[in-house]
C-alpha positions as CSV (number, residue, x, y, z in Angstrom):
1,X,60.9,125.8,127.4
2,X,63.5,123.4,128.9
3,X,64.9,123.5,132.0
4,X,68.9,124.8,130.6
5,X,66.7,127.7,128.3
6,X,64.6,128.7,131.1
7,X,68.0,129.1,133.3
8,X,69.6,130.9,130.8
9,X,66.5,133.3,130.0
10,X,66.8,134.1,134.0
11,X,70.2,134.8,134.0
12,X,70.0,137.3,130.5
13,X,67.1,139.1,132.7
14,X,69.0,139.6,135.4
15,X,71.9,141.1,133.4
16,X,69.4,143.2,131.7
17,X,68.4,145.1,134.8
18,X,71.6,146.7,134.9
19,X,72.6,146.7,131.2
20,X,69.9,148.4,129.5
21,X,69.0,147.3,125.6
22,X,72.0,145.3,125.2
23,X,70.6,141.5,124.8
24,X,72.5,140.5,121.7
25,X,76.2,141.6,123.9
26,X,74.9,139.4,126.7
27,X,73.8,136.3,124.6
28,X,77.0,136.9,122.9
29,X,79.0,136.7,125.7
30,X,77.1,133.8,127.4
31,X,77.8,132.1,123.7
32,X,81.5,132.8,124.7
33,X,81.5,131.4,128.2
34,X,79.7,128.3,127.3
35,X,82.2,127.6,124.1
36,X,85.1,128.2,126.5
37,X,86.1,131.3,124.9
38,X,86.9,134.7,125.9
39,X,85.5,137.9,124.4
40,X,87.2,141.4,123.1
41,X,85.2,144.1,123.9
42,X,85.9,147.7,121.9
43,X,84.6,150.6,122.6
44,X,84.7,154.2,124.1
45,X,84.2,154.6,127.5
46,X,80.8,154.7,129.4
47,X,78.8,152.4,127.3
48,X,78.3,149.8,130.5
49,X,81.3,147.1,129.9
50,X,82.7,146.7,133.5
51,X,78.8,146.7,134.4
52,X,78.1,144.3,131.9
53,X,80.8,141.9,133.6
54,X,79.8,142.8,136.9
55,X,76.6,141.7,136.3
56,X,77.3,138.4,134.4
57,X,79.6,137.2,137.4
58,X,76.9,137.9,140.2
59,X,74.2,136.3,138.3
60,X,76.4,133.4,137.7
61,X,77.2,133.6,141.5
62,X,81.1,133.5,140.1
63,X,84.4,134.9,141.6
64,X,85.2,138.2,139.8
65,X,88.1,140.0,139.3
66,X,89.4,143.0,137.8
67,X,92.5,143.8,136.6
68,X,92.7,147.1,135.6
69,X,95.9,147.7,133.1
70,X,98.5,149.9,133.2
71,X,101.8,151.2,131.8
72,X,103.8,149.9,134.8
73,X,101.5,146.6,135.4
74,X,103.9,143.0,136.1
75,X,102.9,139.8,134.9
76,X,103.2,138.9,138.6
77,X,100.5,141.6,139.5
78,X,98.2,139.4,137.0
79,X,99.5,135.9,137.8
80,X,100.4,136.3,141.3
81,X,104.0,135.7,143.1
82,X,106.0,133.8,145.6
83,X,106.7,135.2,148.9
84,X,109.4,133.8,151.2
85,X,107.4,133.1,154.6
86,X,110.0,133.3,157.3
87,X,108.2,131.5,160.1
88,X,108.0,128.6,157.7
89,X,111.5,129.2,155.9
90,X,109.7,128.5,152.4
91,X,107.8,130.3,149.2
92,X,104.6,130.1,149.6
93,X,102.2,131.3,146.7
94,X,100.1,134.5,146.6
95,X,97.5,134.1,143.9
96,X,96.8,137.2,141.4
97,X,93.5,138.3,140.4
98,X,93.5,135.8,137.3
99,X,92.9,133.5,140.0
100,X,88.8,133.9,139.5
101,X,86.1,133.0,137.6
102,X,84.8,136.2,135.6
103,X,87.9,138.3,134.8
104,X,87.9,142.3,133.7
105,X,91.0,142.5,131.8
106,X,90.1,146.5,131.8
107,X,91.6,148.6,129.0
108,X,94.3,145.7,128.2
109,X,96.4,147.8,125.2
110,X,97.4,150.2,127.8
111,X,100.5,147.9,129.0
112,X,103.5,146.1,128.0
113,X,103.4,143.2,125.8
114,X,104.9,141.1,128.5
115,X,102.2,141.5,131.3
116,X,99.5,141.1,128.0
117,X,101.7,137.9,127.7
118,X,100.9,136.7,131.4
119,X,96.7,136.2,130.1
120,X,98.1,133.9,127.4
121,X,98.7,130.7,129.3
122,X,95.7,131.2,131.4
123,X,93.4,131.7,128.1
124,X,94.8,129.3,126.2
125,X,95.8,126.4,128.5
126,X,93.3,127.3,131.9
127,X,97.2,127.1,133.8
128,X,99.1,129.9,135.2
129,X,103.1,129.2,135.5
130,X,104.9,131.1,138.3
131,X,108.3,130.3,139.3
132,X,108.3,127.2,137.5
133,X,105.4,125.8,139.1
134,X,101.9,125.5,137.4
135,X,98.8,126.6,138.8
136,X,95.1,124.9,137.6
137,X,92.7,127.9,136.9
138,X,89.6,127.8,138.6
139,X,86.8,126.4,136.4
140,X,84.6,127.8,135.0
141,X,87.5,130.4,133.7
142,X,86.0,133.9,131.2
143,X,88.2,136.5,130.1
144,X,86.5,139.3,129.4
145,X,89.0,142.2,128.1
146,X,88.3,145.7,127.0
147,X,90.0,148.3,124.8
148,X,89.6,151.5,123.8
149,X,89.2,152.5,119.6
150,X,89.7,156.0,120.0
151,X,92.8,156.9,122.2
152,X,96.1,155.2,120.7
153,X,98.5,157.0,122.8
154,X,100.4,154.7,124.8
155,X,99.2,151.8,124.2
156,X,100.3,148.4,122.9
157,X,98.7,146.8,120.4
158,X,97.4,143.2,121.0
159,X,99.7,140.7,118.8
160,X,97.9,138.4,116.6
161,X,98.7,135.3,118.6
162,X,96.9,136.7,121.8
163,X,93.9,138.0,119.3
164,X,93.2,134.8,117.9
165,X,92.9,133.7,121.3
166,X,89.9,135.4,121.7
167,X,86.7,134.0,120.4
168,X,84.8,137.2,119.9
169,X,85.7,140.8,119.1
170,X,82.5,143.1,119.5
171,X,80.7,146.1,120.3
172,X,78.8,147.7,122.9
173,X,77.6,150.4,121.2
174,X,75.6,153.8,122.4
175,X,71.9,153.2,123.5
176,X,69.2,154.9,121.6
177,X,67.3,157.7,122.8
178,X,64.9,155.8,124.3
179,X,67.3,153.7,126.4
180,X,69.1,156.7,127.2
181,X,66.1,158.0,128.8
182,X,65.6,155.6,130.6
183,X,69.4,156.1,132.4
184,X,68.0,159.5,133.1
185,X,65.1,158.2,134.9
186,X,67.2,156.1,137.4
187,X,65.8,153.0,136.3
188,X,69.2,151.2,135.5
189,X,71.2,153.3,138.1
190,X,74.6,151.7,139.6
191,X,72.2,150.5,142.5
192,X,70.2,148.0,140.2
193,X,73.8,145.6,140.5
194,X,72.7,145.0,144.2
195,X,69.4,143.7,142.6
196,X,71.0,141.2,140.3
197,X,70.4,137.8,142.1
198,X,72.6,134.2,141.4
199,X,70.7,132.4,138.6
200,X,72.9,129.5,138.9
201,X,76.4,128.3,140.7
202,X,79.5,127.5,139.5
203,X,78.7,123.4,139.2
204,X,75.5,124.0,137.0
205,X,77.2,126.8,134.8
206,X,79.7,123.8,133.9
207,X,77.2,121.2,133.5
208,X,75.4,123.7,131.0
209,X,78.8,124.5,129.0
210,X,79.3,120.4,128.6
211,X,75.7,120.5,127.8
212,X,75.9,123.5,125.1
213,X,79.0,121.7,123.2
214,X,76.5,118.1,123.1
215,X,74.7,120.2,120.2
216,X,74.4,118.4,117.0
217,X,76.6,120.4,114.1
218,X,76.1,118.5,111.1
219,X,79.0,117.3,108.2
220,X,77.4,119.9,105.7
221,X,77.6,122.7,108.2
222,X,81.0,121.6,109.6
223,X,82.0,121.7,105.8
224,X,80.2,125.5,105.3
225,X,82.1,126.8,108.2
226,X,85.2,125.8,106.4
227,X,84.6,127.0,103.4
228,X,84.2,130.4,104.8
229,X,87.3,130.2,106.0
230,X,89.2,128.9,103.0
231,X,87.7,131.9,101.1
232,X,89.2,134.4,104.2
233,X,92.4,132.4,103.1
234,X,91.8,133.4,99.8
235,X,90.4,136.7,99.5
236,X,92.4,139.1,97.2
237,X,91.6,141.5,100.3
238,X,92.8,139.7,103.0
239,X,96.9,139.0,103.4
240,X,96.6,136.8,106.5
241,X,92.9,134.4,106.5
242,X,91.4,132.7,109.3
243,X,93.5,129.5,110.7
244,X,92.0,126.2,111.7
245,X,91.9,127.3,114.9
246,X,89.1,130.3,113.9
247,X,87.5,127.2,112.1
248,X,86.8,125.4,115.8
249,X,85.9,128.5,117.6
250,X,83.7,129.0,115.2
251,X,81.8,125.1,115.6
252,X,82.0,125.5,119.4
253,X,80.3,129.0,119.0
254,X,77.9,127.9,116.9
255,X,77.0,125.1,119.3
256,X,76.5,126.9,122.0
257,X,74.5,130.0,120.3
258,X,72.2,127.2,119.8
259,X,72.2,126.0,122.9
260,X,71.3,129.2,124.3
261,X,69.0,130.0,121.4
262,X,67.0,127.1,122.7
263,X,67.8,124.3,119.9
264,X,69.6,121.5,120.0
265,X,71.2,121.3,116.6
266,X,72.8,124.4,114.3
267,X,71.8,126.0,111.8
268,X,73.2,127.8,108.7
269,X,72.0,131.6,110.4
270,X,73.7,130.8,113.2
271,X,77.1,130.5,111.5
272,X,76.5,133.9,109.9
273,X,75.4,135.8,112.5
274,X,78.4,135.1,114.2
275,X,80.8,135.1,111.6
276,X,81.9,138.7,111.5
277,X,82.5,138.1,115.6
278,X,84.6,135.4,115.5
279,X,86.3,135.9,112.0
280,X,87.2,140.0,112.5
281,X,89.9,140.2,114.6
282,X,91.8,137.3,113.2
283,X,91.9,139.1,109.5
284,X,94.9,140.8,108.1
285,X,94.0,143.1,105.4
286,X,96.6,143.8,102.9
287,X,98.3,147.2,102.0
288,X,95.9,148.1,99.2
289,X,92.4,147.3,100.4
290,X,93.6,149.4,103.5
291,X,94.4,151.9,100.9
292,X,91.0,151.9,99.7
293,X,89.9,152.1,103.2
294,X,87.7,148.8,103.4
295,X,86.8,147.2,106.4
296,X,87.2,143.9,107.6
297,X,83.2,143.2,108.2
298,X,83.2,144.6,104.6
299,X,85.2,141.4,103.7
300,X,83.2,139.1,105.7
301,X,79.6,140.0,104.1
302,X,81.2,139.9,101.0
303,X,82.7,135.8,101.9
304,X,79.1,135.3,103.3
305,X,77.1,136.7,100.8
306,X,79.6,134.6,97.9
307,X,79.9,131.2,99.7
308,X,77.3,128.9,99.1
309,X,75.1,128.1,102.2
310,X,74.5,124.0,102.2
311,X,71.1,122.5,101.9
312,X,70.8,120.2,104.9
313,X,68.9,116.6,104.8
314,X,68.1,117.0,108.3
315,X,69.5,119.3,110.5
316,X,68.3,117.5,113.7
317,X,69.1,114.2,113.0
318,X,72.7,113.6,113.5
């Protein structure tokens, strides 16, 4: 084991003393931060997310913030404001809480399109614009934003430009019994995030997510991850398919699920294992296969299990 798998290996244990049973969500969202993504999480409450972030940050030894949203949330209570200082007779900038590292955007449907909005630019362009003025984001930059499934009263839905600017959409998901146990026993009690100690700092965590993206992705594979989303395009299912952007999350996922998998080159599991994550949220279905009631992970294992998976000459040696 090298010295980048045996960091990241730490820094999944140390997560996993507070987050019990839940290794493929953290090597997911590790996948996410190294790609310079941000991740959807959705899910009822109780199941561990703010924990999960919690966690993350301090083993990353990261700034985190939460921003828990509201109805009546600004866009300046996200991005920050200027305040006039009267001893110096000028504005001087207040930073918000998207001035971190880690970011909880907690429960982000439950407010107005137009604070939603104010992620955007930071997501997309690692800038926040206040007053005409842009403000760098502090690298390394993760959103990591949370919604609930269940409860649709009073909520916003997430337009499809701000979805596709997430890499991942997934699940946390209810522990078995076992784990569950486990809760009950005080083994994974809200005093086990004291425990969690700083793997690495800020510096190394970008040196790794350089690293991560240095993986080699071959021509056949880069041509298999485009196939799959031609046929999204194509689908009689599916009104609006994945764009090209989906197409480079997906290589710079795949990269770095490598990466943290241990390897440095792809291969063609890796793309569909993380397929339904990246490609979900950025599907339309049309009218009548909602009719039907089918699902869009239906849709993917039905692209996966129909497009042909390349036969490599040599993964390794590109």
């Amino acid at each position: 084991m090298n010295d980048s798998a045996r960091k990241i290996e730490q820094i999944i244990e140390q997560v996993e003393q507070v987050i019990v049973g839940k290794r493929r969500v953290i090597e997911l969202s590790l996948t996410a931060l190294f790609a310079g993504g941000h991740v959807l999480i959705e899910d009822v409450p109780g199941v561990g997310k703010t924990m999960l972030v919690r966690a993350l940050a301090k083993s990353l030894d990261t700034a985190f913030q939460r921003i828990q949203f509201t109805p009546d949330l600004l866009p300046s209570d996200v991005t920050g404001v200027s305040v006039f200082n009267p001893d110096s007779r000028k504005f001087e900038f207040r930073p918000g809480p998207i001035m971190g590292n880690i970011i909880l955007a907690d429960e982000i449907n439950r407010t107005a399109p137009r604070t939603q909005a104010a992620l955007l630019e930071g997501m997309a362009e690692n800038s926040v614009t206040v007053d005409g003025v842009t403000y760098p984001l502090a690298e390394p930059f993760f959103v990591m934003a949370t919604q609930n499934p269940i409860e649709y009263e009073g909520t916003y839905a997430l337009p499809e430009a701000q979805l596709d600017r997430f890499l991942f959409k997934m699940t946390m998901g209810y522990p078995t019994k076992a784990e569950e146990i486990e809760l009950l026993s005080g083994e994974r009690s809200a005093d086990a995030l004291l425990n969690v100690q700083a793997v690495i700092h800020a510096d190394e965590l970008v040196a790794l997510k350089k690293a991560s993206q240095n993986v080699a992705l071959s021509d056949e594979l880069k041509g298999y991850i485009v196939d799959l989303a031609q046929a999204t395009r194509e689908h009689p299912a599916i009104s609006l398919g994945a764009s090209p952007r989906a197409t480079i999350a997906m290589m710079q996922a795949a990269k770095s699920f490598a990466f943290i998998s241990g390897r440095d080159f792809v291969t063609p599991d890796d793309i569909k294992y993380l397929a339904p994550f990246v490609f979900r949220h950025r599907l339309i279905l049309n009218a009548s296969a909602l009719y039907d009631g089918i699902q869009a992970e239906q849709v993917i294992q039905d692209i996966l299990s129909s497009t042909a998976v390349p036969i490599e000459k040599g993964a390794s040696n590109e």
